[in-house]
Structures are given as structure tokens and as C-alpha cells.
KOLGU-4560 file (N, C-alpha, C; in nm, 3 decimals, padded with zeros to 5 digits):
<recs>
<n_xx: -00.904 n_yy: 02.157 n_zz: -00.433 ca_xx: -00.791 ca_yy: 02.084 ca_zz: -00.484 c_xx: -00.834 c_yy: 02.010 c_zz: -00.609 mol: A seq: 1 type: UNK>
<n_xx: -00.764 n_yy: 02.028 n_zz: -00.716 ca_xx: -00.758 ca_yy: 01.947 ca_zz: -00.826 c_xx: -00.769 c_yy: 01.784 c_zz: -00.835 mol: A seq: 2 type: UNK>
<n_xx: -00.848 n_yy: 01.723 n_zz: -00.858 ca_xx: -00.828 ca_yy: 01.558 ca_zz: -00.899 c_xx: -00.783 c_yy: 01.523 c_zz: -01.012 mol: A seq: 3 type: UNK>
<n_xx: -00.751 n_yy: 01.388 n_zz: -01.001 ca_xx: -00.739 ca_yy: 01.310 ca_zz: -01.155 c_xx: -00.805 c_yy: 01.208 c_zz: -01.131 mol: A seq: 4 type: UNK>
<n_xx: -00.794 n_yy: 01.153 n_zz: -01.252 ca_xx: -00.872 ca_yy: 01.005 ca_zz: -01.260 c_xx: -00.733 c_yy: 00.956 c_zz: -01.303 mol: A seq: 5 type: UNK>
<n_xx: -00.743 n_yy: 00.818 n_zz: -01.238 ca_xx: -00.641 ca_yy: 00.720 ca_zz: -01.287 c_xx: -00.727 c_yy: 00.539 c_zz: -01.315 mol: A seq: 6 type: UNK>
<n_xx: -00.658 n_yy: 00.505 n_zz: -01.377 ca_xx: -00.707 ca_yy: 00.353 ca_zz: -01.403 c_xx: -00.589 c_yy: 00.257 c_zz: -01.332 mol: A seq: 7 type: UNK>
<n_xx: -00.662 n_yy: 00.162 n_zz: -01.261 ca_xx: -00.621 ca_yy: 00.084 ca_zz: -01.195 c_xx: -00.656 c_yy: -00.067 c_zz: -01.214 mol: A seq: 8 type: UNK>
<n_xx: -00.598 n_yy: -00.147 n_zz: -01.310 ca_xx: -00.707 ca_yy: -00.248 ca_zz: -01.334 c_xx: -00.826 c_yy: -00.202 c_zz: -01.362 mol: A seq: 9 type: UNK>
<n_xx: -00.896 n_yy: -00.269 n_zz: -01.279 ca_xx: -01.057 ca_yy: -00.245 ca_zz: -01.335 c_xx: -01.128 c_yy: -00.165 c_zz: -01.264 mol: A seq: 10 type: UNK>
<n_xx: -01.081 n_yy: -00.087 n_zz: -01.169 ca_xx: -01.126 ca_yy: 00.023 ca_zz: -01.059 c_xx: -01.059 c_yy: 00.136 c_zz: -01.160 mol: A seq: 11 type: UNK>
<n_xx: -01.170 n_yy: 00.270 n_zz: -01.137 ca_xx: -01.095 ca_yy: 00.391 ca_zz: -01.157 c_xx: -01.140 c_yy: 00.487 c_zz: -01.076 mol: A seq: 12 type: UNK>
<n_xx: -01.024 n_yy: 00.567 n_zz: -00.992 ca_xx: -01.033 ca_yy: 00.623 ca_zz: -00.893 c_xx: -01.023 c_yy: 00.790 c_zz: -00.884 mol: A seq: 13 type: UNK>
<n_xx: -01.033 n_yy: 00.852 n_zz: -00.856 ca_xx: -01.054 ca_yy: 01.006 ca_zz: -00.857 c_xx: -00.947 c_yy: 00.995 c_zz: -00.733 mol: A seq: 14 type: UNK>
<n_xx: -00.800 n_yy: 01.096 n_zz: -00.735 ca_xx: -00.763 ca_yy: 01.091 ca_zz: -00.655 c_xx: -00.673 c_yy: 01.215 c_zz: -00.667 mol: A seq: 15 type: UNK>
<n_xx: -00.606 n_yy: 01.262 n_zz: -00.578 ca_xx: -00.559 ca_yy: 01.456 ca_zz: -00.557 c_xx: -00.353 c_yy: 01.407 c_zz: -00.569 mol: A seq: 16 type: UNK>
<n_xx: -00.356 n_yy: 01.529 n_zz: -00.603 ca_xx: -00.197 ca_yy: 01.482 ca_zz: -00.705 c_xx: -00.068 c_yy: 01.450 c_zz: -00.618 mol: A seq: 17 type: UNK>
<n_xx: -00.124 n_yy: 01.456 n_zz: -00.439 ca_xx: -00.008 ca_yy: 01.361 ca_zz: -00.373 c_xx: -00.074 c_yy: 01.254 c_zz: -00.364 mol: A seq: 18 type: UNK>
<n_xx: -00.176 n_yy: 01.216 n_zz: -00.384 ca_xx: -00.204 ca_yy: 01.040 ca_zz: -00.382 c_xx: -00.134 c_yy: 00.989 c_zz: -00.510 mol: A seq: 19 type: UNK>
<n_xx: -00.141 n_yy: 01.066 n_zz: -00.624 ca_xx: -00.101 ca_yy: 01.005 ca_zz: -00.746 c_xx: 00.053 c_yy: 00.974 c_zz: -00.740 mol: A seq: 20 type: UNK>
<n_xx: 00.095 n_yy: 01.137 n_zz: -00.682 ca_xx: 00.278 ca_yy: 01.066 ca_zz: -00.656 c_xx: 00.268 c_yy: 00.931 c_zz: -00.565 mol: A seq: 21 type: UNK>
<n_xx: 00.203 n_yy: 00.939 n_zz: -00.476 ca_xx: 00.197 ca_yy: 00.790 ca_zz: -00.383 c_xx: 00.162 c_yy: 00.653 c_zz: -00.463 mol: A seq: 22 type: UNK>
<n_xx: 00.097 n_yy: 00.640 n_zz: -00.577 ca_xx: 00.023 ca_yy: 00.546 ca_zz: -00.667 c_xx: 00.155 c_yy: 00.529 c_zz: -00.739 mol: A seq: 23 type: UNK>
<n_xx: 00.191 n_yy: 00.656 n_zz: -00.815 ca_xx: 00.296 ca_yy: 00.651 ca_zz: -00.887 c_xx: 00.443 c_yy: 00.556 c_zz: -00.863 mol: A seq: 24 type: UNK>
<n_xx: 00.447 n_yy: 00.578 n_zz: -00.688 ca_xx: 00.565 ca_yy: 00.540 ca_zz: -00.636 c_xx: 00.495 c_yy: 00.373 c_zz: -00.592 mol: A seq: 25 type: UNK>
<n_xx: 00.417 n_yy: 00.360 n_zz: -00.600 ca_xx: 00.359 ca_yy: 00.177 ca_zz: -00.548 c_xx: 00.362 c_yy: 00.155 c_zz: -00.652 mol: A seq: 26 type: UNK>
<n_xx: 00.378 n_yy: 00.187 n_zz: -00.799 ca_xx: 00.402 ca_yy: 00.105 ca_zz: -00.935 c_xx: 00.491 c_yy: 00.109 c_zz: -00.932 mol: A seq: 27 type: UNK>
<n_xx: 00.651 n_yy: 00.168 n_zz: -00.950 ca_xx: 00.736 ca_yy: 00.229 ca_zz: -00.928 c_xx: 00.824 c_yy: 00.112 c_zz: -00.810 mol: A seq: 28 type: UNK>
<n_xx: 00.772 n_yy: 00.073 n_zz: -00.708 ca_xx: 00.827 ca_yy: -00.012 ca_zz: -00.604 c_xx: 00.756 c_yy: -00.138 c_zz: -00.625 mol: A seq: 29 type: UNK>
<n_xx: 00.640 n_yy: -00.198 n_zz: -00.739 ca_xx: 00.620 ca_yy: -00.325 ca_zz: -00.727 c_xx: 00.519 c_yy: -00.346 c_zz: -00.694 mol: A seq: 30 type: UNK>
<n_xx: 00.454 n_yy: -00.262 n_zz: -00.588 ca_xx: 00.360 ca_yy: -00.251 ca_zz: -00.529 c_xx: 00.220 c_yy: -00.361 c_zz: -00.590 mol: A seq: 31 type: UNK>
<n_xx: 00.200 n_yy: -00.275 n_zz: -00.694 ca_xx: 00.078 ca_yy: -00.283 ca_zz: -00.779 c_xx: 00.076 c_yy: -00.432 c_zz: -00.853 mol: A seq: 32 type: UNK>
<n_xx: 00.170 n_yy: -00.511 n_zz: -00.825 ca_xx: 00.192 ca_yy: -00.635 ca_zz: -00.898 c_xx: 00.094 c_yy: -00.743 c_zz: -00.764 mol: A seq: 33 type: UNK>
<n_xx: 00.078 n_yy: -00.663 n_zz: -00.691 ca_xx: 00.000 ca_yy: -00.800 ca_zz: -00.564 c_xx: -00.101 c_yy: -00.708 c_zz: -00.498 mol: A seq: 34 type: UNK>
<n_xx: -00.075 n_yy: -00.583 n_zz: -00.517 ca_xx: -00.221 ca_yy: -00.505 ca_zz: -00.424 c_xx: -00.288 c_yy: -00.407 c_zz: -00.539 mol: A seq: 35 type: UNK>
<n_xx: -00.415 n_yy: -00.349 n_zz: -00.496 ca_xx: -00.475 ca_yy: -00.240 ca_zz: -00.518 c_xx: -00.507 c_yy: -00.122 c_zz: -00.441 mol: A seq: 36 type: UNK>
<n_xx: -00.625 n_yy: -00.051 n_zz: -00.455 ca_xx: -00.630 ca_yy: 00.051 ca_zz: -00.341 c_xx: -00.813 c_yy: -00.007 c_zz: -00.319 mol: A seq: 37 type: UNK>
<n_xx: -00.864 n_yy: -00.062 n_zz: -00.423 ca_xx: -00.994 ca_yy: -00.123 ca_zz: -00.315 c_xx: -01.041 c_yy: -00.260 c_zz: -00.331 mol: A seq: 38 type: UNK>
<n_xx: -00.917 n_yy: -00.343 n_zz: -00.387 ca_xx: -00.971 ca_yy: -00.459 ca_zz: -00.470 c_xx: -00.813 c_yy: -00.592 c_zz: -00.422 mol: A seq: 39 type: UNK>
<n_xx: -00.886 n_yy: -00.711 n_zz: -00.334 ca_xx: -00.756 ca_yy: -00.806 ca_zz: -00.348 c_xx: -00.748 c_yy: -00.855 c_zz: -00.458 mol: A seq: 40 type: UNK>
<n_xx: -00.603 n_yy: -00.845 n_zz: -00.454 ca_xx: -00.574 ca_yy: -00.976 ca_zz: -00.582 c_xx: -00.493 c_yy: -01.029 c_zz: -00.543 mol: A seq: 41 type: UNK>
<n_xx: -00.366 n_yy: -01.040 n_zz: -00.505 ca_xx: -00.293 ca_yy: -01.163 ca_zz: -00.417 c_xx: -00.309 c_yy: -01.104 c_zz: -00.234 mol: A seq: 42 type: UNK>
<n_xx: -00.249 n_yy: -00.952 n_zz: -00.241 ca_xx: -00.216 ca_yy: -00.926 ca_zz: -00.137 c_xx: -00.383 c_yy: -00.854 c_zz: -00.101 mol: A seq: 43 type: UNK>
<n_xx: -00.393 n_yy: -00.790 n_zz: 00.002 ca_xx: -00.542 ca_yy: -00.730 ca_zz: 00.060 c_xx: -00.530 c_yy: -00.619 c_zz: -00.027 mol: A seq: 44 type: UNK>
<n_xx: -00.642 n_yy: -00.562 n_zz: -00.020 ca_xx: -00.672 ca_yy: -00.417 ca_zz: -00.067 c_xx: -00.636 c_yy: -00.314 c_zz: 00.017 mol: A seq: 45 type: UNK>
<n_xx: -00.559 n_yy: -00.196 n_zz: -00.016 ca_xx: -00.498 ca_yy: -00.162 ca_zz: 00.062 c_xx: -00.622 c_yy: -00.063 c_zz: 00.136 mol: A seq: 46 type: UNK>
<n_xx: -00.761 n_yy: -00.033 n_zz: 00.099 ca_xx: -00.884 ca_yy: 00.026 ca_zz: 00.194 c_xx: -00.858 c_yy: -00.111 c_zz: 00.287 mol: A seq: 47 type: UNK>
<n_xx: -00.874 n_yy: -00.233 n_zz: 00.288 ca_xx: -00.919 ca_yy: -00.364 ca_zz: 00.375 c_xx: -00.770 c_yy: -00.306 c_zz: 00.471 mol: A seq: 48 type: UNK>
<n_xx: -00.644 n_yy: -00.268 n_zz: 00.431 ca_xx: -00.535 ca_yy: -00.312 ca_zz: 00.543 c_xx: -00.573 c_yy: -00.113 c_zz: 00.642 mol: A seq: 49 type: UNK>
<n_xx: -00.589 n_yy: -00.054 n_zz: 00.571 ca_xx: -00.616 ca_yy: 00.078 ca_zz: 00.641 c_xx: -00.748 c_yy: 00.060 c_zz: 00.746 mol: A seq: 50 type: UNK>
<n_xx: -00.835 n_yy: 00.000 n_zz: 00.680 ca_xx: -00.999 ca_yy: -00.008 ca_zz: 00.786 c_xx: -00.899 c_yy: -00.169 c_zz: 00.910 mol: A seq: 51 type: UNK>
<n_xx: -00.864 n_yy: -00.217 n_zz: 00.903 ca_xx: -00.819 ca_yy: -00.323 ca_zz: 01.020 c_xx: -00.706 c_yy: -00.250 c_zz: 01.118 mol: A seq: 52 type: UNK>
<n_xx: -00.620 n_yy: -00.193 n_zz: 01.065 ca_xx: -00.540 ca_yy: -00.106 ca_zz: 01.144 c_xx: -00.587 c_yy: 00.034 c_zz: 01.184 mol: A seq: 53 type: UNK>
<n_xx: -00.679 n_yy: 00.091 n_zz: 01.156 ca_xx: -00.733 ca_yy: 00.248 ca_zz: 01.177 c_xx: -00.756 c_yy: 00.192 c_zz: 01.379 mol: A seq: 54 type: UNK>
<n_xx: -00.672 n_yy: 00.293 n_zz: 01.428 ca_xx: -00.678 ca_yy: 00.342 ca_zz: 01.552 c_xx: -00.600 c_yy: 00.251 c_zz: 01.642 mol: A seq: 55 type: UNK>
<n_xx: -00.513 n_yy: 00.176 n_zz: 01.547 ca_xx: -00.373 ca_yy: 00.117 ca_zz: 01.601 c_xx: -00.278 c_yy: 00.195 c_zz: 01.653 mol: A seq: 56 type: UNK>
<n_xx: -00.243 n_yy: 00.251 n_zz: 01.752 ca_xx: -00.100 ca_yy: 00.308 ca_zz: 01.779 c_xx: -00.008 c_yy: 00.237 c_zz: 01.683 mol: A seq: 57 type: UNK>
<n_xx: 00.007 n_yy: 00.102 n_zz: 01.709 ca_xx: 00.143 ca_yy: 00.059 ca_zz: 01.654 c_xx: 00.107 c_yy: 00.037 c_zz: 01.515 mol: A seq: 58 type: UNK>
<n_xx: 00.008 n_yy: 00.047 n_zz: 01.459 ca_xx: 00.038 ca_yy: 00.019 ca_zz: 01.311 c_xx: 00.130 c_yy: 00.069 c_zz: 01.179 mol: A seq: 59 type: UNK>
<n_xx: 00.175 n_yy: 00.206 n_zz: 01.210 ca_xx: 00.302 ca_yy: 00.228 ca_zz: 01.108 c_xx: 00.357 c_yy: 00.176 c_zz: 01.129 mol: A seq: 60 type: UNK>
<n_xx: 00.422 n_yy: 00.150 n_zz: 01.244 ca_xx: 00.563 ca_yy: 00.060 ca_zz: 01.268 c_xx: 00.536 c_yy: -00.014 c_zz: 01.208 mol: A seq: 61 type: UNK>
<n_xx: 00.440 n_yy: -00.130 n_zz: 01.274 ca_xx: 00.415 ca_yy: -00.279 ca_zz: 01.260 c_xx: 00.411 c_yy: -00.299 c_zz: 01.071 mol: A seq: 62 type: UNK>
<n_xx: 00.395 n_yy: -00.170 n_zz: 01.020 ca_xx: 00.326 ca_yy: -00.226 ca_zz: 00.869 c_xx: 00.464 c_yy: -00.165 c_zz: 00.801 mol: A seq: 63 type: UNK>
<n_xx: 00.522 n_yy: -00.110 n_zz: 00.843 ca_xx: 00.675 ca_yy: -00.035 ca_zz: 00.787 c_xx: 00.762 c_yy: -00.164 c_zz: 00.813 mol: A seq: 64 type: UNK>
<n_xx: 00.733 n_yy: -00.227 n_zz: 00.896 ca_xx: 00.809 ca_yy: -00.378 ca_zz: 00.925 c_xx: 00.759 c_yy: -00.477 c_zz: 00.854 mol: A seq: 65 type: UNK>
<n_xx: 00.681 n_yy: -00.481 n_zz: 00.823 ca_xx: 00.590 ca_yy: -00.566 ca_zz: 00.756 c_xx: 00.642 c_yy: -00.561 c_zz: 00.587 mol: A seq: 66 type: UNK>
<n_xx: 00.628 n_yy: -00.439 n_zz: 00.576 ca_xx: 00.709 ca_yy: -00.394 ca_zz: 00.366 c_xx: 00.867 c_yy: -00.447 c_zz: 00.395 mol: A seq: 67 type: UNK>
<n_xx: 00.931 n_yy: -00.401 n_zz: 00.488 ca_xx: 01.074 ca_yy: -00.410 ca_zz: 00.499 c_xx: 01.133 c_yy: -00.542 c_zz: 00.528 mol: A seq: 68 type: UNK>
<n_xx: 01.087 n_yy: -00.637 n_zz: 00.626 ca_xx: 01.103 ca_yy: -00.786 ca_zz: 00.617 c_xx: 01.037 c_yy: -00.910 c_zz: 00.528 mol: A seq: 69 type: UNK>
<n_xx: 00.901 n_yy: -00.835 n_zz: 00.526 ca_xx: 00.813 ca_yy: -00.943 ca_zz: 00.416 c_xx: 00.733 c_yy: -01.030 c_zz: 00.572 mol: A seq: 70 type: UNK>
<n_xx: 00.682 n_yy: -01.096 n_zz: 00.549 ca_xx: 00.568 ca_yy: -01.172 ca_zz: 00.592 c_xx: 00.484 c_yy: -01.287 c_zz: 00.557 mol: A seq: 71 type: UNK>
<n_xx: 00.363 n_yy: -01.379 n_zz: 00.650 ca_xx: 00.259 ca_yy: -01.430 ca_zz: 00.560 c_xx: 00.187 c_yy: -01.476 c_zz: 00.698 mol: A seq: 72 type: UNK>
<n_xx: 00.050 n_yy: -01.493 n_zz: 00.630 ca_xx: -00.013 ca_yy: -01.553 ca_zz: 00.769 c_xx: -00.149 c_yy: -01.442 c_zz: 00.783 mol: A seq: 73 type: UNK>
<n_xx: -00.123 n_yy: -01.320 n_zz: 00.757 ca_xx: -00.215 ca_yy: -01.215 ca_zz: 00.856 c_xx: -00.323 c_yy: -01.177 c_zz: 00.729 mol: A seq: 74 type: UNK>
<n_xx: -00.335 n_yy: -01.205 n_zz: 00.584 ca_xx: -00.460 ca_yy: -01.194 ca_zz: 00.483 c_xx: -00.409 c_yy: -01.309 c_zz: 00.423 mol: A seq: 75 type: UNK>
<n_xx: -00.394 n_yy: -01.433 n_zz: 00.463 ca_xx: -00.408 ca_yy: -01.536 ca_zz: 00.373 c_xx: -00.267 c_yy: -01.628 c_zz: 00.357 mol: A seq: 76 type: UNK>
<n_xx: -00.286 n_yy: -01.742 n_zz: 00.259 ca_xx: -00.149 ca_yy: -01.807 ca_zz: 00.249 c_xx: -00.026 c_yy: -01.753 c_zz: 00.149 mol: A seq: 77 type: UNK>
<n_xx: -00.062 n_yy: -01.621 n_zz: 00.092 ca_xx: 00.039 ca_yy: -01.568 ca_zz: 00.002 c_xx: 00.143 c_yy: -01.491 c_zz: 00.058 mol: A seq: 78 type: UNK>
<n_xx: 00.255 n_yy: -01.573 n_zz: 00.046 ca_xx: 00.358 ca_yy: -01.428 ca_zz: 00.182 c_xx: 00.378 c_yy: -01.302 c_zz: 00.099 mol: A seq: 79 type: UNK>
<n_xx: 00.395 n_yy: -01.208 n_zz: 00.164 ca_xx: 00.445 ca_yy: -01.053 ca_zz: 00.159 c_xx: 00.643 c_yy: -01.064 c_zz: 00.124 mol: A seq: 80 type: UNK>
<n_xx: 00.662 n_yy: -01.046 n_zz: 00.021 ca_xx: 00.786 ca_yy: -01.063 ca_zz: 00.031 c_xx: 00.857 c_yy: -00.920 c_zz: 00.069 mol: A seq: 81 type: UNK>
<n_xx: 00.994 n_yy: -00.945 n_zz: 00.127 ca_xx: 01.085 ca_yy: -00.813 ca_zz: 00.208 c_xx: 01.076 c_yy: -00.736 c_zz: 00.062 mol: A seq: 82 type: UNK>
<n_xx: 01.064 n_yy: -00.597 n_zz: 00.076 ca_xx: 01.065 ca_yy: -00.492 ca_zz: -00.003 c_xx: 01.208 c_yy: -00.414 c_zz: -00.004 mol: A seq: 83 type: UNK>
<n_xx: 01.285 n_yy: -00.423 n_zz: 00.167 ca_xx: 01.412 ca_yy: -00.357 ca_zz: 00.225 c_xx: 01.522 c_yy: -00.462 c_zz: 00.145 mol: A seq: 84 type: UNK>
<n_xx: 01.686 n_yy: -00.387 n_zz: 00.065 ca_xx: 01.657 ca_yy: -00.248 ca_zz: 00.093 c_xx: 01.617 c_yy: -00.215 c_zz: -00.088 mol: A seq: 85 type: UNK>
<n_xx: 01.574 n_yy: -00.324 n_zz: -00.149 ca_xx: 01.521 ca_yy: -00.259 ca_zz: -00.261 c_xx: 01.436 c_yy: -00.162 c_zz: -00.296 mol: A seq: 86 type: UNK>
<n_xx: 01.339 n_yy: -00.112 n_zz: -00.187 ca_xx: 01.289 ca_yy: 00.009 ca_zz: -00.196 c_xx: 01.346 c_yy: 00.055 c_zz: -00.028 mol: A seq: 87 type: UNK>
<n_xx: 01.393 n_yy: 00.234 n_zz: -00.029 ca_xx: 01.463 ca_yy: 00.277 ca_zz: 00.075 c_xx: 01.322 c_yy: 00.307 c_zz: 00.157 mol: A seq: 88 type: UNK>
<n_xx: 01.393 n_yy: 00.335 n_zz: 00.315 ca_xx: 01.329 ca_yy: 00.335 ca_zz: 00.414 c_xx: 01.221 c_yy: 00.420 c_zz: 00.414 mol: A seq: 89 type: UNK>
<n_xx: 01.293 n_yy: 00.530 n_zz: 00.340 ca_xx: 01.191 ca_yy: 00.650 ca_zz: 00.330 c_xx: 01.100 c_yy: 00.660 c_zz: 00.208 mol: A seq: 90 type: UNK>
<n_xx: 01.096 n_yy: 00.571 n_zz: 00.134 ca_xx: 00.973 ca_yy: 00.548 ca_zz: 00.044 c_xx: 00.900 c_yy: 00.419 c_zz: 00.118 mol: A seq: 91 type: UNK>
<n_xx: 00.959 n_yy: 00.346 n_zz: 00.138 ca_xx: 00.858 ca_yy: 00.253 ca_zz: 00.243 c_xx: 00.742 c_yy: 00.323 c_zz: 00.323 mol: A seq: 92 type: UNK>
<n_xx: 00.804 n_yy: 00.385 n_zz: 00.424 ca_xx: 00.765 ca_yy: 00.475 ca_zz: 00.544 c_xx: 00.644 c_yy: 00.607 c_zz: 00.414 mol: A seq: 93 type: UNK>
<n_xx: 00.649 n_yy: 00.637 n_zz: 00.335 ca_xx: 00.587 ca_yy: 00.724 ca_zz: 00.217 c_xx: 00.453 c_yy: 00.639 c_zz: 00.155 mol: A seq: 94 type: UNK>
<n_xx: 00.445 n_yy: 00.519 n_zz: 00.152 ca_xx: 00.366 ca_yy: 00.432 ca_zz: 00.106 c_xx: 00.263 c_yy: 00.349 c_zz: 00.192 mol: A seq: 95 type: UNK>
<n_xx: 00.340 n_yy: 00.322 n_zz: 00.321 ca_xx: 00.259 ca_yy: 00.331 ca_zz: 00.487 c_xx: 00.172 c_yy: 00.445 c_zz: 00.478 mol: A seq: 96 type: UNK>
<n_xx: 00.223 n_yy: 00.534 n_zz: 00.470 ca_xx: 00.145 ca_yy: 00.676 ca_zz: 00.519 c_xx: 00.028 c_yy: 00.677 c_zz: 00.420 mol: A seq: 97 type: UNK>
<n_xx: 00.048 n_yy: 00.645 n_zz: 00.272 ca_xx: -00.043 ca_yy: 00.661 ca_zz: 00.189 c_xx: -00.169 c_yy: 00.531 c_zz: 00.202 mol: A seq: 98 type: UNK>
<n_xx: -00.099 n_yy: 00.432 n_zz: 00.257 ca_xx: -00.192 ca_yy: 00.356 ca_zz: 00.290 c_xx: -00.298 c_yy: 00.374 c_zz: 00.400 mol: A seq: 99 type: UNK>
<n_xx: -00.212 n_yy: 00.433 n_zz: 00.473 ca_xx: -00.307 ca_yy: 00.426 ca_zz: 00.600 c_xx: -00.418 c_yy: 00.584 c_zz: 00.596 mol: A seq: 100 type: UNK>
<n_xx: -00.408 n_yy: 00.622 n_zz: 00.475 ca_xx: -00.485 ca_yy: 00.777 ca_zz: 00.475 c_xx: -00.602 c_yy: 00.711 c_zz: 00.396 mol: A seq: 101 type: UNK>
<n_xx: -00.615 n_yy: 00.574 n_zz: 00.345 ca_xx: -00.738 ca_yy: 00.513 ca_zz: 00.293 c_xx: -00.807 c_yy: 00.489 c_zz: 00.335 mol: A seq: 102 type: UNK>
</recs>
């Protein structure tokens, strides 16, 4: 499979061209204004939220609820603001998945 390189801030990542649609769509939804893929800056890094939830049953849910209501408390004092329904269910649920494959 083909890679690219993309720049991310100050990380640059080698990544295969459905991660990039997935990157694409976390700039695209806001995403990228509070997270990264290995680096906090307000919100966790999204490797730190994939390695704490890896072998959660409930963690899509819990983290698909988590984008869709917003939050604070669980990486720090910065809340997670609701994402729903400014980004739809099914790009939410698209961005979970990409997270949790980190």
C-alpha cells in the first residue's frame, strides 16, 4: 500500500490514503484545533486516547458519546466541547474508528 507524508504541526507522519481521508475529515470537523495524532495540545493525543481504551468493549460507544455531547474531567481541566449535530453521526462514528486504529 502506498503512503504519504503529511505535516502536522511539528510531527510528520507517514500514513496510507484512508488515514489521510480520516486526517482530512478531523481538519475538516475541527478536530485538529485541540488534538493531534501523537502530541497533546489542549485535548490528549489521539495514540494516548487509543493506548487507554485498547481492549475496552465499551469504548466506541463511550468515545462516540464523548465527540457528540462534549465532556471534561477524564485528560485534564479543558472540556471536550459537543461536536453533535455539527458534525453528523456518521463522521463522528468515522473518526472514533480512526482513532481507535492508533
Amino acid at each position: 500500500m502506498k503512503k504519504l507524508v503529511i505535516a502536522l504541526g511539528l510531527a510528520t507522519l507517514a500514513v496510507s490514503g484512508s488515514a489521510m481521508a480520516d486526517l482530512s475529515l478531523a481538519k475538516k470537523s475541527g478536530c485538529l484545533a485541540c488534538h493531534s495524532i501523537d502530541k497533546k495540545i489542549v485535548g490528549p493525543a489521539w495514540k494516548d486516547v487509543a493506548a487507554k481504551y485498547k481492549g475496552d468493549a465499551n469504548a466506541k460507544t463511550n468515545l462516540i458519546n464523548k465527540v457528540k455531547k462534549g465532556g471534561k474531567g477524564v485528560w485534564g481541566p479543558a472540556p471536550m466541547p459537543p461536536y453533535s449535530p455539527r458534525v453528523s453521526d456518521a463522521n463522528i462514528e468515522k473518526l472514533v474508528d480512526f482513532i481507535m486504529t492508533l
